[in-house]
Structures are given as structure tokens and as C-alpha cells.
N, CA, C and O atoms as a printed pandas DataFrame, in Angstrom:
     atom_number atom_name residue_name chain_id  residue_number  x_coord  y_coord  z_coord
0              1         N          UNK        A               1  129.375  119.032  112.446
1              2        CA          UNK        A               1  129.291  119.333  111.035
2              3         C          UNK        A               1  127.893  119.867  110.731
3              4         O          UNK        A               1  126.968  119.289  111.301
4              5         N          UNK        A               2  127.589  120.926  109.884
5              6        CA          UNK        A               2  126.569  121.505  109.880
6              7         C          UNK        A               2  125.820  121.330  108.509
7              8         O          UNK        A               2  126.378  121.770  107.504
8              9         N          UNK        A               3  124.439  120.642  108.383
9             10        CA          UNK        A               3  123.687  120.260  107.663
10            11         C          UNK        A               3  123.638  121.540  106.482
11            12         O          UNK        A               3  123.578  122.749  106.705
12            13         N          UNK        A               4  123.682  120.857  105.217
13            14        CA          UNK        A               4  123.414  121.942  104.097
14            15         C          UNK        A               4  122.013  122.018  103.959
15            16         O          UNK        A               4  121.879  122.784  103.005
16            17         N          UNK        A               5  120.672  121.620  104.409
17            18        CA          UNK        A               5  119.570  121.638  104.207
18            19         C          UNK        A               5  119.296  121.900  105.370
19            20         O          UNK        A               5  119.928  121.735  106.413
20            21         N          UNK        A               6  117.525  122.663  104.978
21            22        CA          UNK        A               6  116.551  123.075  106.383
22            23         C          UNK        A               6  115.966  121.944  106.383
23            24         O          UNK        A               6  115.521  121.164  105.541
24            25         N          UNK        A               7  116.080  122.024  107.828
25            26        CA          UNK        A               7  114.943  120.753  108.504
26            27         C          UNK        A               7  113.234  120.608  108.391
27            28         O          UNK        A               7  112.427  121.469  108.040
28            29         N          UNK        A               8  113.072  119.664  108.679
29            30        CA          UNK        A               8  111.435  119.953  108.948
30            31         C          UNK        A               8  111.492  120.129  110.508
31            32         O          UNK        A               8  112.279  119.509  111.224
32            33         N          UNK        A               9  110.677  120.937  110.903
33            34        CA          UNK        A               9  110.730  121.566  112.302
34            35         C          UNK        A               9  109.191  120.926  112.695
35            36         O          UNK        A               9  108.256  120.751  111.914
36            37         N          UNK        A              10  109.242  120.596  114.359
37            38        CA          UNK        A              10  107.924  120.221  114.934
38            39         C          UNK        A              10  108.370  120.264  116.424
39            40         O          UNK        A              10  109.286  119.805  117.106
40            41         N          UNK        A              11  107.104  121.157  116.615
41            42        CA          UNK        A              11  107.295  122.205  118.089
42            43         C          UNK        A              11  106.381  120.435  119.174
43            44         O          UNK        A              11  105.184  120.191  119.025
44            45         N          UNK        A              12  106.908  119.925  119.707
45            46        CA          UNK        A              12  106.703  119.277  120.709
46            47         C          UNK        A              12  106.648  119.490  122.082
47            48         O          UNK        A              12  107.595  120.194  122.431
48            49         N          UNK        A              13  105.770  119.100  123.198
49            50        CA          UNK        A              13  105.708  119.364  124.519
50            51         C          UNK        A              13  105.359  118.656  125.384
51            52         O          UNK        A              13  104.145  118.474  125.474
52            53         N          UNK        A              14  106.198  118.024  126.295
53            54        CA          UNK        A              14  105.534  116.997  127.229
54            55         C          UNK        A              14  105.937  117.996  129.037
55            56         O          UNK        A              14  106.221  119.194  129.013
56            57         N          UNK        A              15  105.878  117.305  130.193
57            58        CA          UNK        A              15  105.966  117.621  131.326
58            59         C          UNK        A              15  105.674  115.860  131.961
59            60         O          UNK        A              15  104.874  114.927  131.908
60            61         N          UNK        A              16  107.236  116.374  132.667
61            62        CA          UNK        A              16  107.252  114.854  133.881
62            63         C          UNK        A              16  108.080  115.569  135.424
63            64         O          UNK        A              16  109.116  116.231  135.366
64            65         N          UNK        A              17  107.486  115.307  136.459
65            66        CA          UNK        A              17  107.756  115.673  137.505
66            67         C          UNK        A              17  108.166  116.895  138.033
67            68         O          UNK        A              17  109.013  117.332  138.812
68            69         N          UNK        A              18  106.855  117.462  137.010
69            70        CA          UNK        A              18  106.972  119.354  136.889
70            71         C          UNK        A              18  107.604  119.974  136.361
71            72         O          UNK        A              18  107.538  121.197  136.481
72            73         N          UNK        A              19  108.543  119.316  135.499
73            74        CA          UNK        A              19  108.888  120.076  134.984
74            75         C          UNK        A              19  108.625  120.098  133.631
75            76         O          UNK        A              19  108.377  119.004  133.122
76            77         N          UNK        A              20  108.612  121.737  132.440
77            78        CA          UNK        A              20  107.671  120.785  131.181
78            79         C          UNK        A              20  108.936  121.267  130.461
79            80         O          UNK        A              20  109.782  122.147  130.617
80            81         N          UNK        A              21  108.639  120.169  129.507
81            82        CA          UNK        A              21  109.836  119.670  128.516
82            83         C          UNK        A              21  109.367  120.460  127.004
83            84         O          UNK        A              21  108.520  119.881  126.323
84            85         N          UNK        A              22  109.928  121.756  126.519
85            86        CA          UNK        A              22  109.045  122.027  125.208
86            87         C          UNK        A              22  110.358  121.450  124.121
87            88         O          UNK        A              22  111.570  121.653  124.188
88            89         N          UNK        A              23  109.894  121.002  123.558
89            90        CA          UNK        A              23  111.105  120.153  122.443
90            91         C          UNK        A              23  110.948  120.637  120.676
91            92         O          UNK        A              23  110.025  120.202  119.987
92            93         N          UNK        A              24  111.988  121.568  120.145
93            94        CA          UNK        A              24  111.793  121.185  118.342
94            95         C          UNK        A              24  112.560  120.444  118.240
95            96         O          UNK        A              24  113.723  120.386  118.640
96            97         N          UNK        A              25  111.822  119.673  117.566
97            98        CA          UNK        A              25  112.218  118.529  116.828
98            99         C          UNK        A              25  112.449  118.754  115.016
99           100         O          UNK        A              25  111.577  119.067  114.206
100          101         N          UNK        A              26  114.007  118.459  114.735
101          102        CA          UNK        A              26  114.433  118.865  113.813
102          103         C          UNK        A              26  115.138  117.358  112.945
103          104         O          UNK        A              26  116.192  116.812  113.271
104          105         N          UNK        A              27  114.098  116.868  111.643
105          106        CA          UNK        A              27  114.112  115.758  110.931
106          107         C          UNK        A              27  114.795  116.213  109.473
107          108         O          UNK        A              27  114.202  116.947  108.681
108          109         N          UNK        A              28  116.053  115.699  109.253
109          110        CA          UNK        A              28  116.602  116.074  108.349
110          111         C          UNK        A              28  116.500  115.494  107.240
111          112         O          UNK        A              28  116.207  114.302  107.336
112          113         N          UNK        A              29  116.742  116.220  105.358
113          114        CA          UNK        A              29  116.808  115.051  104.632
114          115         C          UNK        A              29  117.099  113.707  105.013
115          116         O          UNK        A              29  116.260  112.837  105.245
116          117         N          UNK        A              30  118.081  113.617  105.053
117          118        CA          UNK        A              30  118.563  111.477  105.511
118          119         C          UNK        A              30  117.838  111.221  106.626
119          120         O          UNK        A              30  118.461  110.228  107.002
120          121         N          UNK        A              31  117.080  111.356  107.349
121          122        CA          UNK        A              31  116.085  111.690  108.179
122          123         C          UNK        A              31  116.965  110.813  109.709
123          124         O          UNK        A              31  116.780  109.885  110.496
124          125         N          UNK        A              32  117.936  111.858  109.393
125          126        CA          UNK        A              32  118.815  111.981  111.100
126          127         C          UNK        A              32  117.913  112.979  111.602
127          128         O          UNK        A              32  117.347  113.731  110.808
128          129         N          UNK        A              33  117.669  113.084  113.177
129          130        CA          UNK        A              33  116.866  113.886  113.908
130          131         C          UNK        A              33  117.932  114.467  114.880
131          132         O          UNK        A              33  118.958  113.888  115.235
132          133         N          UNK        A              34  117.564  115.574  115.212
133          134        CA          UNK        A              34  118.256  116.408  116.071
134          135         C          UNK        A              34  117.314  117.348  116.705
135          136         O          UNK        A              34  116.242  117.586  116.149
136          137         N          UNK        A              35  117.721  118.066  118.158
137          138        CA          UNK        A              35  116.307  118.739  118.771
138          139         C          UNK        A              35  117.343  119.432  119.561
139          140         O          UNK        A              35  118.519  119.201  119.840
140          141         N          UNK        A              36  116.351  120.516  119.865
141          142        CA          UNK        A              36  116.763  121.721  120.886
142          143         C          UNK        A              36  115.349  121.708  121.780
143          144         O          UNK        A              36  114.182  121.842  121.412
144          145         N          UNK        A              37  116.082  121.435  123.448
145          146        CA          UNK        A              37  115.120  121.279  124.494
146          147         C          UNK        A              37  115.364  122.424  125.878
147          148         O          UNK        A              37  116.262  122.692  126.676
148          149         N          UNK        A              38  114.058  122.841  125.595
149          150        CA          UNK        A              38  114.154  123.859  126.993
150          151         C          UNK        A              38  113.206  123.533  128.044
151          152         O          UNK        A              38  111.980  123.501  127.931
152          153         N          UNK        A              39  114.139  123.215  129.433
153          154        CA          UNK        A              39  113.505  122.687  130.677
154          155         C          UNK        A              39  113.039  123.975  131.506
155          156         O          UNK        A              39  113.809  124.895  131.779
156          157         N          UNK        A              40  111.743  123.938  131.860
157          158        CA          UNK        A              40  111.229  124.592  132.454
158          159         C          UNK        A              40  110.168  124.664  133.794
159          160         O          UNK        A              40  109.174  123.948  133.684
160          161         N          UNK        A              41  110.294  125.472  135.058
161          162        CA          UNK        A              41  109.338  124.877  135.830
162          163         C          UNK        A              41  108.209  126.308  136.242
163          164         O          UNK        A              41  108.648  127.455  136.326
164          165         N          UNK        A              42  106.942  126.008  136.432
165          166        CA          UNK        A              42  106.243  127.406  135.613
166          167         C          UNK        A              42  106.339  128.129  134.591
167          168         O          UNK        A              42  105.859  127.821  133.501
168          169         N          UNK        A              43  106.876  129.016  134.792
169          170        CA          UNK        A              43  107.311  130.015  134.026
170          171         C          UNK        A              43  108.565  130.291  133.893
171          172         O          UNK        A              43  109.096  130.513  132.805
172          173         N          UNK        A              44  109.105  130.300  134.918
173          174        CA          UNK        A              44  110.534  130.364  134.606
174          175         C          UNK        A              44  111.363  129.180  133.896
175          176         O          UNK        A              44  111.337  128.058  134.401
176          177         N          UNK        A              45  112.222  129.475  132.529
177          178        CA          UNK        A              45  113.035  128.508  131.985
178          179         C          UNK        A              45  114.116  128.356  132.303
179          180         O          UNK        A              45  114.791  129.365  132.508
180          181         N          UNK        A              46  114.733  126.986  132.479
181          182        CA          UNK        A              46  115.619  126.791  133.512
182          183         C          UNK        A              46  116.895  126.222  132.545
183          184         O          UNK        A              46  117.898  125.897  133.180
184          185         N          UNK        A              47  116.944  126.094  131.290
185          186        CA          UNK        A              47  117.784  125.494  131.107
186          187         C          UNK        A              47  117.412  125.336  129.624
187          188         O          UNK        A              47  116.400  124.677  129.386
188          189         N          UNK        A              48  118.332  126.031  128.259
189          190        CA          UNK        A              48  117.830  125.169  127.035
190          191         C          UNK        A              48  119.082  124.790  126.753
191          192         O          UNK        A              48  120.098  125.443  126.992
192          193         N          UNK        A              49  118.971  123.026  125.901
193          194        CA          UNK        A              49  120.442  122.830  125.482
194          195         C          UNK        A              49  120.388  122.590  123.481
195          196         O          UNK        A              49  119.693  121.693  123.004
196          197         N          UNK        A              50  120.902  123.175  122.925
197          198        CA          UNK        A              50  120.957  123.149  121.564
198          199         C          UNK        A              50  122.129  122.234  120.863
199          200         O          UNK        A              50  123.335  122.232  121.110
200          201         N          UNK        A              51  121.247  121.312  119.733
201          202        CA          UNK        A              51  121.688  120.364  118.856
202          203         C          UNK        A              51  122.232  118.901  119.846
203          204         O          UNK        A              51  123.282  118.259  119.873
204          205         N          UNK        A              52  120.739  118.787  120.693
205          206        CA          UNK        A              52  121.130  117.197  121.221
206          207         C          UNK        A              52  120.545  116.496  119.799
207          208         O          UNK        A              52  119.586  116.872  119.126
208          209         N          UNK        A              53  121.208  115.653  119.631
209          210        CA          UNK        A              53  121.217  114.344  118.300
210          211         C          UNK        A              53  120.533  112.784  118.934
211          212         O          UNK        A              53  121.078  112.115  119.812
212          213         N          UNK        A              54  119.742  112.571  118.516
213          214        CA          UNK        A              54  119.028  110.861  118.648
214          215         C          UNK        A              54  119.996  110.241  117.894
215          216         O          UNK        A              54  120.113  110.772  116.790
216          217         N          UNK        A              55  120.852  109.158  118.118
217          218        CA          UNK        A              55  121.781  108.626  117.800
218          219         C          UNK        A              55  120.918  107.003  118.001
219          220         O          UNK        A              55  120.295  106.776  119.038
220          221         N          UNK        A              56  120.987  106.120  117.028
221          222        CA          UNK        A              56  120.460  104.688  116.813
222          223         C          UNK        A              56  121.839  103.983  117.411
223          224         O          UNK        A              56  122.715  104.080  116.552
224          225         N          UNK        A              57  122.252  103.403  118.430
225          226        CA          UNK        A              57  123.215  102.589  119.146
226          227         C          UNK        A              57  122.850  101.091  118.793
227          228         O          UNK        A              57  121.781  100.633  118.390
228          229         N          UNK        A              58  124.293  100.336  119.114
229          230        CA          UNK        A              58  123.691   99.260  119.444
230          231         C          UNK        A              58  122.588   98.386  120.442
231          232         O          UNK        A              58  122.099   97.265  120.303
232          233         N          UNK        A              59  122.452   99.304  121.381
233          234        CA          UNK        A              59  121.411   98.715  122.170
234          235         C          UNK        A              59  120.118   99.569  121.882
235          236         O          UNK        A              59  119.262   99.616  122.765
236          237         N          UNK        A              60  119.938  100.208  120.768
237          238        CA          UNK        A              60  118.728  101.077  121.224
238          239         C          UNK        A              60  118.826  102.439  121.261
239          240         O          UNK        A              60  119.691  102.868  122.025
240          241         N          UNK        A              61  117.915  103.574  120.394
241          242        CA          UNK        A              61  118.529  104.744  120.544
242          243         C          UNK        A              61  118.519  105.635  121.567
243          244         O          UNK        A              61  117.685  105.413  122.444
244          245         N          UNK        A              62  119.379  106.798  121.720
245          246        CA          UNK        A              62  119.838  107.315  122.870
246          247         C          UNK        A              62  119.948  109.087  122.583
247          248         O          UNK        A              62  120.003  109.576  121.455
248          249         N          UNK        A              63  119.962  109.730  123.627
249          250        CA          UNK        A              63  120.026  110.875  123.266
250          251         C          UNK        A              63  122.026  111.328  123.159
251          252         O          UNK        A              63  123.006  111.006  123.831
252          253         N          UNK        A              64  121.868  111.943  122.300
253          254        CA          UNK        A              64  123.900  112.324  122.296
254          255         C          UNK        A              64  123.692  113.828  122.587
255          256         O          UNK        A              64  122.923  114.521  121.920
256          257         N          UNK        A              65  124.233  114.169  123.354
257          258        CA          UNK        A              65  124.453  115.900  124.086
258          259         C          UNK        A              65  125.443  116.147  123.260
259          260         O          UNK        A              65  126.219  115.269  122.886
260          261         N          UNK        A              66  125.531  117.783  122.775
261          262        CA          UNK        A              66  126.473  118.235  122.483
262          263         C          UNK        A              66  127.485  118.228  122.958
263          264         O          UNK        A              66  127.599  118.208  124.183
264          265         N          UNK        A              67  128.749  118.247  121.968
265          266        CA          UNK        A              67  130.332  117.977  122.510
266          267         C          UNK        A              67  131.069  118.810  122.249
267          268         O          UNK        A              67  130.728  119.829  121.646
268          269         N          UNK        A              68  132.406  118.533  122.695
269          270        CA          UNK        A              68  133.310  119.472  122.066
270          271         C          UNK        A              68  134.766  118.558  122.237
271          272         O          UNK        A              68  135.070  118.153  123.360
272          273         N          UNK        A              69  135.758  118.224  120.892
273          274        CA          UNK        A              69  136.662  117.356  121.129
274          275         C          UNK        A              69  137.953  118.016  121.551
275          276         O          UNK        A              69  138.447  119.076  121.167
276          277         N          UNK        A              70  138.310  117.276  122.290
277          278        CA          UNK        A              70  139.528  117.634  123.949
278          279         C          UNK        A              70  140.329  117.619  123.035
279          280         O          UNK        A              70  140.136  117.117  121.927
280          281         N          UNK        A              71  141.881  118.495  123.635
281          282        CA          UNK        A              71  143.039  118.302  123.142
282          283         C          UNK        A              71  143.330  116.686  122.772
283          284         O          UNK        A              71  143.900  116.369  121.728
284          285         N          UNK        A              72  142.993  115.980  123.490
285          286        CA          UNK        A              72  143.580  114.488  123.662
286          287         C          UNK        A              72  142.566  113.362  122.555
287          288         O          UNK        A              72  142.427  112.149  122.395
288          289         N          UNK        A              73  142.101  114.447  122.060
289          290        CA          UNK        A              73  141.299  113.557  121.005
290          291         C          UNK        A              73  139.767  112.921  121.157
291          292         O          UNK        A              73  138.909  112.434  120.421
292          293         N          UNK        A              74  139.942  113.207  122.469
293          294        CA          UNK        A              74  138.353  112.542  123.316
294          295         C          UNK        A              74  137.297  113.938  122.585
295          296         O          UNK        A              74  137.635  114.991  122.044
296          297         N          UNK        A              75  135.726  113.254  122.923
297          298        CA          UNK        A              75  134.898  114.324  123.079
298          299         C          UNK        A              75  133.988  114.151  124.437
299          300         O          UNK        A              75  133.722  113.182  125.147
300          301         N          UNK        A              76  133.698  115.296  124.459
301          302        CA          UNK        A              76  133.487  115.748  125.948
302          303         C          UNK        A              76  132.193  116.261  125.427
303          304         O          UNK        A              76  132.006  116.927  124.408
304          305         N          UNK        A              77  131.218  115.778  126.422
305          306        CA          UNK        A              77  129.824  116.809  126.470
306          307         C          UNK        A              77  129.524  118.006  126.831
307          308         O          UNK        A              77  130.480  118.266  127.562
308          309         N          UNK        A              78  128.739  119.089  126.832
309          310        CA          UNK        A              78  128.521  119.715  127.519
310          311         C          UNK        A              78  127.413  120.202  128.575
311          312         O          UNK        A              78  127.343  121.191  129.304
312          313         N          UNK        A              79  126.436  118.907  128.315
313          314        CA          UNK        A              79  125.283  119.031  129.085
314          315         C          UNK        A              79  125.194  117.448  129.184
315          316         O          UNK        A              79  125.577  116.471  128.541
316          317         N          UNK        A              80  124.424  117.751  130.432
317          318        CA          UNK        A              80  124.180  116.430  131.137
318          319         C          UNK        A              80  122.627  115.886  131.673
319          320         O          UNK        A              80  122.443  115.971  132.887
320          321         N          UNK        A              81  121.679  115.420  130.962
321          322        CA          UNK        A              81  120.727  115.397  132.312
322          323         C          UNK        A              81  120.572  114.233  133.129
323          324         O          UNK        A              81  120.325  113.087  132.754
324          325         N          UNK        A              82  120.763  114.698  134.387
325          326        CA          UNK        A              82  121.086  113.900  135.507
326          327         C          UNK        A              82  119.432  113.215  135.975
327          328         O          UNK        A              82  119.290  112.122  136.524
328          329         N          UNK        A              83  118.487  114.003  135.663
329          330        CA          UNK        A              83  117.012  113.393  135.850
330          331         C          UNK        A              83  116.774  112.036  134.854
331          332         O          UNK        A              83  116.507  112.573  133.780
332          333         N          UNK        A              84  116.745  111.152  134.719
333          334        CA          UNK        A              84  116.247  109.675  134.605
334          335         C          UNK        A              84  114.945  109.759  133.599
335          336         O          UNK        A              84  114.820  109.234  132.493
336          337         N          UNK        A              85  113.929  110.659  134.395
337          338        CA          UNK        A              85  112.798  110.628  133.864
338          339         C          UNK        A              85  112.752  111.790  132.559
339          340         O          UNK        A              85  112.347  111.701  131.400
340          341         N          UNK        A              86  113.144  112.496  133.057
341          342        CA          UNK        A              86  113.229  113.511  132.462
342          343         C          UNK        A              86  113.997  113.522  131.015
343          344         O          UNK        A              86  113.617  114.221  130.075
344          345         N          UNK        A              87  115.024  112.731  130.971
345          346        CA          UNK        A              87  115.578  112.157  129.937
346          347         C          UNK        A              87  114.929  111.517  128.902
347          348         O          UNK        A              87  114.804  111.753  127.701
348          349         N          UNK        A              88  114.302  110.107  130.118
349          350        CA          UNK        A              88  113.385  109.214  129.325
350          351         C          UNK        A              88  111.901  110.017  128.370
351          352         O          UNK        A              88  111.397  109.635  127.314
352          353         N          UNK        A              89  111.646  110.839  128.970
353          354        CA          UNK        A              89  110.562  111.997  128.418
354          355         C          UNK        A              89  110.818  112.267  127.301
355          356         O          UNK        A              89  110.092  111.982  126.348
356          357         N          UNK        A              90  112.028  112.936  127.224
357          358        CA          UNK        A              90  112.395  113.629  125.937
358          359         C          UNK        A              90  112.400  112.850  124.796
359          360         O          UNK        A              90  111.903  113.111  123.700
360          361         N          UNK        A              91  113.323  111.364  125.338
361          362        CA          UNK        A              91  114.106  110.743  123.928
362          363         C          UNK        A              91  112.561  110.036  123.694
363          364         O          UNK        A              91  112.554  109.474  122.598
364          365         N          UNK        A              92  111.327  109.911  124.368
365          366        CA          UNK        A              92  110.092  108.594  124.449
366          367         C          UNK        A              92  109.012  110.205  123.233
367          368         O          UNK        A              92  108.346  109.935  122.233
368          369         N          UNK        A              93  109.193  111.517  123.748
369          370        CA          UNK        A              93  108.475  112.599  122.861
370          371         C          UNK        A              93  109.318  112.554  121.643
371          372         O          UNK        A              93  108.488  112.514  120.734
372          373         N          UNK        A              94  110.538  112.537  121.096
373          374        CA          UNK        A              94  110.781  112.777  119.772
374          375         C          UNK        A              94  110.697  111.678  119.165
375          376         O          UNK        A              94  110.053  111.567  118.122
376          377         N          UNK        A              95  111.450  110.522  119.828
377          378        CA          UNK        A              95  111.057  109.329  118.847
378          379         C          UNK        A              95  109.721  109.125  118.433
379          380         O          UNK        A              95  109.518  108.573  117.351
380          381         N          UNK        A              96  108.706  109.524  119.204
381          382        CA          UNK        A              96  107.153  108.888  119.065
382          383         C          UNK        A              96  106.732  109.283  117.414
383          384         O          UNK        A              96  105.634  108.958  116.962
């Protein structure tokens, strides 16, 4: 569902195990956050994924990857990051 208001935008940047993480960070009226992250190693960019969501869980918040809902009612992601750290980077730079 797509927000009727502009965000406040903030260009963020960290790097963990070479690879650097440049992150906007996008804080909405109700101040839900959402970010678009592009993984990169040098120069070359390897990967951006648009409208991952910080979602507050019961255990603690988490990053939610974009989805898309299946015939069967499920939703399905479409990005995954399989790096640990690299994860932890991102969701430890926007929350801060």
C-alpha cells in the first residue's frame, strides 16, 4: 500500500566484510520506516533492493523484504540476505 505523504529521507552508510552498505532511510508521518539498500563491493554495485520495511515484532524489530502475495494467499519475498552480518548492519544503521 502506498503512503500518501513524502518521507523524510536520510542518506546513510555503513560497510561490514567489504562490502559497503549505502542505505535511504525513509521515516514516515506515523513514523513507520522503510529503506532502499544498495550492496556494493568497490565500485561495482551488486545488488539494490527497494521498500525493505523495519517491522517492530514480537521479539524485537526485524527487517521485512519486499513481497508479493501467492495465488494461495501466502506472501512470498523477493529478496533475501543470506549474509548474517550484513543484515545485522543494515537493520543496527537505520534503527540507530
Amino acid at each position: 500500500m502506498a503512503k500518501a505523504n513524502k518521507p523524510k529521507t536520510t542518506n546513510l552508510t555503513t560497510k561490514v566484510a567489504g562490502v559497503t552498505i549505502a542505505i535511504v532511510k525513509k521515516t514516515w508521518s506515523d513514523d513507520s520506516i522503510s529503506c532502499d539498500v544498495t550492496l556494493s563491493i568497490a565500485k561495482a554495485k551488486l545488488v539494490t533492493i527497494y521498500g525493505i520495511r523495519i517491522v517492530e515484532g514480537k521479539n524485537g524489530k526485524f527487517l521485512s523484504m519486499p513481497a508479493r502475495k501467492g495465488s494461495d494467499g501466502e506472501y512470498y519475498s523477493h529478496a533475501y540476505i543470506a549474509d548474517e552480518d550484513v543484515y545485522n548492519a543494515i537493520l543496527e544503521t537505520v534503527t540507530e
